[in-house]
C-alpha positions in Angstrom: 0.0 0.0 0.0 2.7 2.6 1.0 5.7 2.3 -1.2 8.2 2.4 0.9 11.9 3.1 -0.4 15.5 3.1 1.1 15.9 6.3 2.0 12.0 7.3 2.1 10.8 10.1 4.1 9.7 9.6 7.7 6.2 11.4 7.1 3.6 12.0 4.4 1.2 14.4 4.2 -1.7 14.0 2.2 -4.4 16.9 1.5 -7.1 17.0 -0.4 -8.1 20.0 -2.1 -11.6 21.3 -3.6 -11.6 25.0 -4.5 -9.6 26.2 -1.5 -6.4 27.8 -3.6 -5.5 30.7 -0.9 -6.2 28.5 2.0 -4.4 25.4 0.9 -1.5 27.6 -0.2 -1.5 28.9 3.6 -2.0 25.5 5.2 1.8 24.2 2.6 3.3 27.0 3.7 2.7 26.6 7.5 3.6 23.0 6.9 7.3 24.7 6.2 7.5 26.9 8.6 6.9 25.2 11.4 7.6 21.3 10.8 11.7 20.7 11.1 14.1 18.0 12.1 12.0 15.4 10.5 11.9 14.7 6.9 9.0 14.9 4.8 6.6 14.4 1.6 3.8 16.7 0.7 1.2 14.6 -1.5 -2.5 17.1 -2.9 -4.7 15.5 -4.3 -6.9 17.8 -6.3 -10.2 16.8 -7.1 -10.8 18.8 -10.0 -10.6 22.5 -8.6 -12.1 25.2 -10.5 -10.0 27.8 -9.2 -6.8 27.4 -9.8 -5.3 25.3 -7.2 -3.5 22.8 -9.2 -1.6 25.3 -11.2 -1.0 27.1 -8.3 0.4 24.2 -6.5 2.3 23.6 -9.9 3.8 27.0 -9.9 4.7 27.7 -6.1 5.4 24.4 -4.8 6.7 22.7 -7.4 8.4 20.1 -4.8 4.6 19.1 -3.8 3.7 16.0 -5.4 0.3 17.0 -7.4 -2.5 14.6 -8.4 -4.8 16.4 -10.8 -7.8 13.8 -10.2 -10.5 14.3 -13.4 -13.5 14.6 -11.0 -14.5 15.6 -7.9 -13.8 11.8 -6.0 -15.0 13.1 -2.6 -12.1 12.3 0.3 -11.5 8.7 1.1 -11.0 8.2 -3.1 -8.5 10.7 -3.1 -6.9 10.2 -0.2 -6.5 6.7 -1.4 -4.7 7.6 -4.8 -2.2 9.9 -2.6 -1.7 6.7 -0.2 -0.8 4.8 -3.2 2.3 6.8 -4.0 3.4 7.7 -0.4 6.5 6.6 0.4 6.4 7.9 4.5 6.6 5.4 7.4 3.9 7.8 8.8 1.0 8.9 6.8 -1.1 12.7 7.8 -4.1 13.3 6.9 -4.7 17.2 6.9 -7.1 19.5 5.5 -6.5 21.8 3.2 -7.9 24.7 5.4 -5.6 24.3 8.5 -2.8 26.1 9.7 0.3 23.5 11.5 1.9 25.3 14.5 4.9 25.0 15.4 6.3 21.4 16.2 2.6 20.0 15.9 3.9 17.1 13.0 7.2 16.4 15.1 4.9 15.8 18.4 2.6 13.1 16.8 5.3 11.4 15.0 7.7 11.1 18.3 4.2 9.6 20.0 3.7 7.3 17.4 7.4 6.3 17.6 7.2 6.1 21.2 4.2 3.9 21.7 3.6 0.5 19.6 0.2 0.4 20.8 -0.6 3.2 19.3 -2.4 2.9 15.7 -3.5 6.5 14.9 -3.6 10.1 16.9 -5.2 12.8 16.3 -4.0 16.8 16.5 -5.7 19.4 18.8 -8.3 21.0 16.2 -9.1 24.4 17.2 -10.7 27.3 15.6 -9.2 30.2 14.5 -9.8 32.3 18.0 -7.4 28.8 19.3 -10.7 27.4 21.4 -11.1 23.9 21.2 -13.3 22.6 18.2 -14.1 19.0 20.0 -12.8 16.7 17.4 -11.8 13.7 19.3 -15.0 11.8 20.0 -16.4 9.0 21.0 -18.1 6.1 18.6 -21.7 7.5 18.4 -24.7 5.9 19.5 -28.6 6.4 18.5 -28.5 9.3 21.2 -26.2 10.7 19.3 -28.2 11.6 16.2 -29.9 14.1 18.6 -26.8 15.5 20.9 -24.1 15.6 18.1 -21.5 18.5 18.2 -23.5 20.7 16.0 -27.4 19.3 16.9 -29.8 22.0 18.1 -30.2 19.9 21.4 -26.8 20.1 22.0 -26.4 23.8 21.4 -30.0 24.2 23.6 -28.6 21.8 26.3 -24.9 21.6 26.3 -24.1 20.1 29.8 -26.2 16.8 28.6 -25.0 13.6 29.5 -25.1 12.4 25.9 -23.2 15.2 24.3 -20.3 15.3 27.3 -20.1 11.5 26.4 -20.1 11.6 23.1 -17.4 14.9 22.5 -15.2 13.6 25.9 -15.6 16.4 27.3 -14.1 15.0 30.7 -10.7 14.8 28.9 -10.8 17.7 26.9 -8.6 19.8 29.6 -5.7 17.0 29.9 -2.7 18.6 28.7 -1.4 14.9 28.5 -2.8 12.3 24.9 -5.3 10.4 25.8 -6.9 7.7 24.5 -10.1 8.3 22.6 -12.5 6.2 20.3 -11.6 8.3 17.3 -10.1 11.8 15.9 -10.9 13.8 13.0 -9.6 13.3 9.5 -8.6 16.5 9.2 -5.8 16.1 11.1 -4.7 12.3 11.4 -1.2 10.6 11.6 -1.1 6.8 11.2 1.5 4.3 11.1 1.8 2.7 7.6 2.2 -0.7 9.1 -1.6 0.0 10.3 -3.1 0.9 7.4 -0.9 -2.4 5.6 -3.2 -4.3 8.5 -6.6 -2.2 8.2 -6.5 -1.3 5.0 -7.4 1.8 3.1 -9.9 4.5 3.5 -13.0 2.7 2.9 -14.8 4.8 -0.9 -18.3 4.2 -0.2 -17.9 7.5 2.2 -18.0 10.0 -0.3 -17.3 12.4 2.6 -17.8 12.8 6.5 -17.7 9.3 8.9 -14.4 7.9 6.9 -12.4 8.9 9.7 -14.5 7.3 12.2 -15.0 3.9 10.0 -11.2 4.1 9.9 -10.3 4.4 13.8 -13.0 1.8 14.5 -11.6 -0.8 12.1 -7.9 0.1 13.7 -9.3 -0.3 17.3 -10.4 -3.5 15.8 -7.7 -4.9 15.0 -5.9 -4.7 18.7 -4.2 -0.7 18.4 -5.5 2.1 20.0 -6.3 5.8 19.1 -4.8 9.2 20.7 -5.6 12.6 20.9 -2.4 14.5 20.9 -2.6 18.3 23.1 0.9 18.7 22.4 0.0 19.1 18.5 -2.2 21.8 18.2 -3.3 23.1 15.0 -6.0 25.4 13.7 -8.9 24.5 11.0 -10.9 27.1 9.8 -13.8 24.5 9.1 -15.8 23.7 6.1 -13.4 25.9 4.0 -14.5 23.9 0.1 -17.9 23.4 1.6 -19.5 26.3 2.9 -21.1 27.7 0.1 -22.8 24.2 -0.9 -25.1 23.9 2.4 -27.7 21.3 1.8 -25.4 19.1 -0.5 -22.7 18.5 2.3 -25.6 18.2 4.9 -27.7 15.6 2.8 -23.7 14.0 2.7 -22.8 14.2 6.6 -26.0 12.4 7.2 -25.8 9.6 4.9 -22.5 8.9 6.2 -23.3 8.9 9.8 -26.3 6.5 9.1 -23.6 4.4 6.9 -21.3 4.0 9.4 -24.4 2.7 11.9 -25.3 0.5 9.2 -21.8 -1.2 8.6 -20.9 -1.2 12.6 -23.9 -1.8 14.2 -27.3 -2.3 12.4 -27.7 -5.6 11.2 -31.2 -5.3 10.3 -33.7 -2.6 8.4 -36.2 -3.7 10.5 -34.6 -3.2 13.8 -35.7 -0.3 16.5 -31.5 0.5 15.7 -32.5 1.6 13.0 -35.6 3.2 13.3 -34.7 5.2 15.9 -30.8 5.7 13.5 -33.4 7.1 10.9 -35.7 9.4 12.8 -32.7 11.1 14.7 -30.4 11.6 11.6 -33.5 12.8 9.9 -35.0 15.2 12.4 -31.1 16.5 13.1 -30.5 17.3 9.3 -34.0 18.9 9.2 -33.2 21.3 12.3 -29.5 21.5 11.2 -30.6 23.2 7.8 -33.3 25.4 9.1 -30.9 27.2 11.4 -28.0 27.5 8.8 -30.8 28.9 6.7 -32.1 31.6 8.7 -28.8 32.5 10.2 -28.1 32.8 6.6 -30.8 35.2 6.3 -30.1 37.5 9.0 -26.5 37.6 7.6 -28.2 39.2 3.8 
């Protein structure tokens, strides 16, 4: 899977990029600023752009190895074409609308040095003002279709059991990794000898829920998951999806209900499943009427 040479570099980063030229071009250069002592690859894997990121890439970073894909593949496919020609012992999976801070790569590469058990960590997301943006999470449950991170029961009621158990919230001020169910794709290191075990990104997650699927099947097989405090970095959020509202929505919640569906629903008939339904329903329904009238007030 990753083609590992001689004298290959310790690290490769792989980022995905949809219409987000200025950002991704600020994300590669943060990557050089502030990631030093260990060497590394930067693999993008552009997914038909209309505006210009390839040939930017092309021109100002001609050291960036550039996939021009024909279509928009969504992330796991092109992730997976940039994790064919990696050649790092570690592979990073980082969105193209995130800024690296200093020494954030070199932490989560010593930890994954340092601990065998460890399959796959996570950086600490935060947004831009540096609060935490709640990335490391536990696997979801039915409850969790109605207290996600962004659900308007969450945002009415955010001391709820459901929502403290499902974000972590009890470990969120540990200024030491801890272990976690699963991180966020947009900023995950793995070991190559996991994903030779695991396998790839699994492509029937066109977008959303592949990182999840991912940490579960490397929990699975016997290694564990970290979220790294010492590896901070911040993601702007949403940066080649936020003018495409319902689409990536509609997305997000067929994900989530995949992931129920290849983890834990055996059956369509099953109150699983009917309750899966409802709550992923209801949530994108409530989800899209408050982005649209917050959206309104914004006109």
């Amino acid at each position: 899977m990753i083609n590992q040479k001689k004298n290959s570099a310790v690290l490769s980063i792989l980022i995905v990029s949809y219409n987000t030229r200025d950002a991704l071009e600020r994300c590669i250069n943060s990557v050089y600023k502030n990631t030093h002592d260990i060497s590394f690859e930067i693999i993008v894997s552009d997914n038909n752009s209309g505006d210009g990121s390839a040939d930017m890439i092309d021109k100002i970073f001609p050291q960036v190895k550039l996939l021009r894909n024909n279509d928009n593949l969504g992330f796991a496919r092109a992730i997976n074409k940039a994790i064919a020609i990696a050649h790092g012992r570690y592979i990073l999976l980082l969105n193209s609308d995130t800024l690296v801070l200093p020494r954030s790569l070199n932490n989560m590469v010593k930890f994954l040095s340092d601990h065998p058990d460890a399959g796959a960590v996570g950086a600490k997301m935060l947004y831009p003002d540096h609060t935490l943006q709640r990335t490391a999470r536990s696997f979801p449950t039915p409850m969790a279709s109605f207290f996600g991170r962004k659900s308007f029961l969450t945002k009415i009621f955010p001391a709820n059991k459901y929502s403290k158990r499902y974000m972590v919230t009890d470990k969120e001020d540990s200024n030491k990794p801890y272990e976690v169910d699963w991180v966020s794709g947009g900023a995950m290191m793995i070991k190559n000898e996991t994903v030779e075990h695991v396998g790839v990104l699994d492509e029937r997650f066109f977008i959303y829920w592949e990182d999840a699927d991912w940490c579960f099947r490397i929990k699975k097989n016997g290694w564990k998951v970290f979220c790294i405090p010492s590896a901070p970095i911040i993601h702007y959020e949403g940066g080649s999806s936020k003018n495409d509202r319902l689409r990536l929505i509609i997305h997000f919640h067929k994900s989530v209900y995949m992931f129920y569906r290849k983890h834990y629903i055996k059956s369509h008939y099953s109150i699983m499943n009917i309750v899966a339904v409802l709550g992923l329903t209801l949530r994108a329904l409530l989800i899209y009427i408050y982005r649209f009238f917050d959206f309104i007030k914004k006109v």
